[in-house]
C-alpha positions in Angstrom: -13.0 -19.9 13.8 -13.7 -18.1 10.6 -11.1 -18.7 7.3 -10.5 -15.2 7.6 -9.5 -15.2 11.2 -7.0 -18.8 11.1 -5.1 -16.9 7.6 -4.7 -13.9 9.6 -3.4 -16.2 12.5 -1.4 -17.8 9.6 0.0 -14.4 8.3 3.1 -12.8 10.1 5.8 -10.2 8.3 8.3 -12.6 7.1 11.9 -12.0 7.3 13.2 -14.8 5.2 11.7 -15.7 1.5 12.4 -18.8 -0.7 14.2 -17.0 -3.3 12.8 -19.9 -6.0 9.5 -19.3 -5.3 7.4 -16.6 -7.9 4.0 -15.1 -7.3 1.7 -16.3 -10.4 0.1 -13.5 -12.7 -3.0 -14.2 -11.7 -2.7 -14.0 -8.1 -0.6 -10.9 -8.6 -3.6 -9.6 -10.7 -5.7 -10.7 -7.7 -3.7 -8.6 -5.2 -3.7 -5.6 -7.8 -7.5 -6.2 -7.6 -7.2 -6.0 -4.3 -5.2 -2.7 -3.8 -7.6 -1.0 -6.2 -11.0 -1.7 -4.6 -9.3 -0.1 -1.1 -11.3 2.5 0.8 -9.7 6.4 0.3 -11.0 9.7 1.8 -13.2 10.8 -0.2 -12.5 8.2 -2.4 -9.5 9.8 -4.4 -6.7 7.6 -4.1 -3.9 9.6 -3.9 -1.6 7.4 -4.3 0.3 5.0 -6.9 1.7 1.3 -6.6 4.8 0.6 -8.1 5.3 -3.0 -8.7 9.1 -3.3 -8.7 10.3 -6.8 -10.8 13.4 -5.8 -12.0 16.4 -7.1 -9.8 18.5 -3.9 -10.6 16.5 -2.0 -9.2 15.9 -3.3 -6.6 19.3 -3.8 -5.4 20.2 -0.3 -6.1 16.6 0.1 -3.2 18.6 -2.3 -1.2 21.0 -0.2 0.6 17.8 2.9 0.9 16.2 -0.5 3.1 19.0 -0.7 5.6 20.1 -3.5 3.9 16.7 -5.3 4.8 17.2 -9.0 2.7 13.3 -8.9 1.4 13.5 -6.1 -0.3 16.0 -8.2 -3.0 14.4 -12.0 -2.2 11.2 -11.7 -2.2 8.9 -12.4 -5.4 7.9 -9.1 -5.8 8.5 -5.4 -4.1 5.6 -3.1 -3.7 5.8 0.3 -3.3 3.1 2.9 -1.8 3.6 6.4 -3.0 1.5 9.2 -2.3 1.0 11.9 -4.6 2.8 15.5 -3.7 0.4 17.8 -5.7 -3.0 17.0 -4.9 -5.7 20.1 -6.2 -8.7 21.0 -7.6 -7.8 18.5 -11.0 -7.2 16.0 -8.7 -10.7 16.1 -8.0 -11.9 17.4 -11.1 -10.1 14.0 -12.8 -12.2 12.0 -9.8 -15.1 13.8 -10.3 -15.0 13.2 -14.1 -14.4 9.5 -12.8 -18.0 9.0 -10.8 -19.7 10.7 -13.7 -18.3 8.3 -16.7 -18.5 5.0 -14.1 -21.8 6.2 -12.7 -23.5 7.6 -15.9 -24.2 10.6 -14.1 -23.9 14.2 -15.5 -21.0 16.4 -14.1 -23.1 19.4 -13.5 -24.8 17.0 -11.3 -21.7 16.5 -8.9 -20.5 20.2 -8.8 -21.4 20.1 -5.2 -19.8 17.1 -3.8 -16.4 18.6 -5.9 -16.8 22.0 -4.4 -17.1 20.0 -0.9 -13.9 18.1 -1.3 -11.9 21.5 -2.8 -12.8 23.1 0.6 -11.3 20.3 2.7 -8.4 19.6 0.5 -7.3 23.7 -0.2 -7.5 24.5 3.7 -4.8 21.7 4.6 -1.5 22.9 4.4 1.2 21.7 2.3 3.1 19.9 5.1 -1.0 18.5 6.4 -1.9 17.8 2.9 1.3 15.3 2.5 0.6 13.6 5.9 -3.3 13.3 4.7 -1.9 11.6 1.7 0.4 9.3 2.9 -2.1 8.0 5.5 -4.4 6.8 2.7 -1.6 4.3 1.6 -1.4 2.8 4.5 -5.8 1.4 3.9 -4.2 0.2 0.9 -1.3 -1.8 2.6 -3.8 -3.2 5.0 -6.1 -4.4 1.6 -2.7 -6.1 0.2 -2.3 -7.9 3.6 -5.4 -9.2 4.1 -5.6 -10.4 0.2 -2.3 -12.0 0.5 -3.2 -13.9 3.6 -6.0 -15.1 2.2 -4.2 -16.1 -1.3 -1.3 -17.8 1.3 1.2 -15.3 0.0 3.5 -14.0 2.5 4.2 -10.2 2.6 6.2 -8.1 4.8 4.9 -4.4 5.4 7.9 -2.1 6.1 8.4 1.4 6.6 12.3 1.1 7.3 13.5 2.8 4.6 14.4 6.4 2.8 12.0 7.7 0.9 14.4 10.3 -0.7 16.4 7.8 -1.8 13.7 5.7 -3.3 12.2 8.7 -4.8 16.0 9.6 -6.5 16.4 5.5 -7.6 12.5 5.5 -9.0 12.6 9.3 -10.0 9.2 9.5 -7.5 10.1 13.5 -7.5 9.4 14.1 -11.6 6.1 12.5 -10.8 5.1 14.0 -8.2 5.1 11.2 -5.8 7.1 10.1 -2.2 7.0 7.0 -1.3 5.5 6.4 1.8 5.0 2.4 2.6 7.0 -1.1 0.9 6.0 -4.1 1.1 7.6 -7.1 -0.1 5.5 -10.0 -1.1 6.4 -13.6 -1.6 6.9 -16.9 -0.1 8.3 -17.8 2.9 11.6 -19.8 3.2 11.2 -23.4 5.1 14.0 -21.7 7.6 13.1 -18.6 8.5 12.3 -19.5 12.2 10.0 -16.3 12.7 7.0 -18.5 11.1 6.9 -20.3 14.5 7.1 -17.7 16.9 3.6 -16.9 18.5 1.5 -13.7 17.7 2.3 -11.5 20.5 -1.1 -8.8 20.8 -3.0 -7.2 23.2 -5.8 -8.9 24.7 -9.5 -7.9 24.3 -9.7 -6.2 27.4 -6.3 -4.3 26.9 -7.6 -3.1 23.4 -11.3 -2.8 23.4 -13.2 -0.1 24.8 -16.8 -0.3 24.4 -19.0 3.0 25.5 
């Protein structure tokens, strides 16, 4: 069996962390690393990652969690939030991106912007939000596989209220609802859950090959 495969085997969403336990800079870097390199349509990542450290805060997110412990013990609480306002200088700003980090000329790219303006200015508001907040969720599943593979335990959660996370963070002057948490960390020697055997669907329940 692969490393990959026995840390994924090893991962589960923890429900108790060791409060004395911190992530180190580095691997938090590594995990930032991680988030950044993940896969987006188009490749726009419309989305920021707020790395919440400070305890006040998070206890003010606490009760917006349904009173969910990690949010408060964990080492670390991340927080996917797509952005509200996506348009054509969202992809002028990308565009603008490939031609610095590619060395190519803008003129050069005009098509491939004009291509992504179509698809993006035919969505509708209410589509356009969905299509955002679906891109955070490749860059949850980056997080989880980096963490896993870095031994860090991380709990994915999408049991909260955004409004009220948007109000504590002020997400809404930015531009930004947040869509996906997860809280990253260490897991405590008695949370019992790290015992319990993955319950999935077999190959032949889940696979369909044509």
């Amino acid at each position: 069996m692969s490393d990959f495969i026995t840390n994924q085997n090893w991962r589960y969403a923890t429900k108790k962390f060791d409060t004395s336990k911190k992530i180190s800079i580095e691997d938090i870097n590594i995990l930032k690393e991680a988030i950044r390199l993940s896969s987006s349509s188009y490749g726009l990542q419309p989305y920021k990652v707020i790395i919440v450290e400070n305890p006040e805060l998070r206890a003010q997110i606490l009760p917006a969690a349904f009173g969910q412990a990690q949010v408060t013990d964990a080492s670390h609480l991340i927080i996917f939030a797509h952005e509200t306002n996506v348009d054509d200088d969202t992809v002028n700003q990308y565009i603008s991106r490939i031609s610095e980090t590619r060395n190519i000329p803008v003129e050069s790219l005009a098509g491939f912007g004009d291509y992504m303006k179509g698809g993006i200015n035919t969505m509708s508001e209410d589509i356009k939000n969905i299509w955002a907040s679906k891109q955070t969720y490749l860059a949850l599943g980056n997080l989880l596989n980096a963490a896993a593979e870095l031994k860090i335990d991380i709990t994915p959660m999408e049991g909260f209220v955004p409004a009220k996370v948007n109000e504590i963070l002020g997400l809404d002057k930015l531009n930004l609802n947040a869509s996906l948490m997860a809280t990253i960390g260490y897991r405590h020697d008695q949370d019992a859950t790290q015992h319990s055997k993955k319950v999935r669907k077999s190959n032949e329940e889940l696979f369909i090959t044509l």
